[in-house]
C-alpha positions in Angstrom: 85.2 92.7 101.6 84.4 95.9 103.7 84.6 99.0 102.6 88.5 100.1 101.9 89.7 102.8 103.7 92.7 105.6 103.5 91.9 107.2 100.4 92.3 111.5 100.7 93.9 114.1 99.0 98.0 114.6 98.5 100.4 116.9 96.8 101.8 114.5 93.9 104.9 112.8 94.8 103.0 111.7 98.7 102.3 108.9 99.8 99.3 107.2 101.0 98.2 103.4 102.7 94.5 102.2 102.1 93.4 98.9 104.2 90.7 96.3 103.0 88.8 93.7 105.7 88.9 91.0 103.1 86.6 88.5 104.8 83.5 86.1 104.1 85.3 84.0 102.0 87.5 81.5 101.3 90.8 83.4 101.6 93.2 80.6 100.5 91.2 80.2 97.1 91.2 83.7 96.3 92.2 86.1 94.7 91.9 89.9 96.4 92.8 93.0 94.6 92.8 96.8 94.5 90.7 98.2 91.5 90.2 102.0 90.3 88.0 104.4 88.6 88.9 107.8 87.3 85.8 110.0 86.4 85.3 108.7 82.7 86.9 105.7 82.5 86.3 101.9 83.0 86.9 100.4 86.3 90.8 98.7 85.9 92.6 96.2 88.3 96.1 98.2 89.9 97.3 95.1 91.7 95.9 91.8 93.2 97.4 89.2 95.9 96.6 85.4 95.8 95.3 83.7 98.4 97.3 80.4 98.3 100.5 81.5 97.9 100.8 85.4 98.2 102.3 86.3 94.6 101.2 89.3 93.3 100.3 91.3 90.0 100.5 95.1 89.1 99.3 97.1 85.9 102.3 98.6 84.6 101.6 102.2 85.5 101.8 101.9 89.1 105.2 99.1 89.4 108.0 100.4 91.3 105.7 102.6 92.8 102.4 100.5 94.6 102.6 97.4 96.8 100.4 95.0 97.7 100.7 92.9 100.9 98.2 91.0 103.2 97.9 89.9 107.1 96.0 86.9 106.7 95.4 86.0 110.5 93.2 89.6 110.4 92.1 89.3 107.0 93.3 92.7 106.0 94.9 93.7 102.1 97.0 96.2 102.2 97.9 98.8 99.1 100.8 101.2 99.8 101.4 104.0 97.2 104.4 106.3 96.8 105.7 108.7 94.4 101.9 109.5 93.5 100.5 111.7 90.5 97.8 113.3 89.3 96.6 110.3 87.3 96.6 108.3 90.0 93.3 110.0 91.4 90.5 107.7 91.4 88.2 106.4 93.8 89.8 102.7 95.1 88.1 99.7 95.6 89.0 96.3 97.1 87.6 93.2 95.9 88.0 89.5 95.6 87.2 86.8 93.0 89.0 84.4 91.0 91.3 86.3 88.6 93.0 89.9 88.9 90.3 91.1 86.5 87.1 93.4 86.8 84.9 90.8 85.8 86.1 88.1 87.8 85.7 89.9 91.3 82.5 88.2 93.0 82.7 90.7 96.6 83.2 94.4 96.1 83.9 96.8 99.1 82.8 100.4 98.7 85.0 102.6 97.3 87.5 105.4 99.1 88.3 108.4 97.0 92.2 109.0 95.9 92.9 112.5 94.9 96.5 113.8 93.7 96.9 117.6 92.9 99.7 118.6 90.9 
């Protein structure tokens, strides 16, 4: 995937939309996902889309409040965020593997940086 993009900084409670090229693979066998990284802490999966048939996962801290979408005919992931907060800054990443999990993502795009003041 290429480099995600729409990270910045908002007042808690904003919104913001980051976009992912997820291309170079095979799309229908995979799974693509959003991942972050707060300073300190271990890279986590936030939400993940498959391939084949478009269902979707979210880590309980960001349901009701993230969603996840695709346009498969441009290869773009999408990850929409409302009702942000503070712990929500991290810098995002895309990626695609096999499994909504770190250490199953085989591409990695380069990160965009979320920040949320309070």
């Amino acid at each position: 995937p290429a480099a995600g993009v729409g990270g910045g900084l908002v007042q808690a409670g904003g919104s913001l939309k980051l976009s992912c090229v997820a291309s170079g693979f095979g799309w229908a066998h995979a799974t693509i996902g959003w991942f972050r990284q707060a300073p300190g802490k271990e890279r986590e999966e936030i939400s993940c889309i498959k391939g084949e048939d478009t269902s979707t996962f979210y880590v309980d801290s960001v349901k009701g409040r993230f969603t996840i979408s695709s346009d498969n005919a441009n290869n773009m992931v999408y990850l929409q965020m409302n009702s942000l907060k503070p712990e929500d800054t991290a810098v995002y990443y895309c990626a695609a593997g096999w499994h909504c999990k770190t250490y199953a993502m085989d591409y990695w795009g380069k990160g965009t940086q979320v920040t949320v003041s309070s």
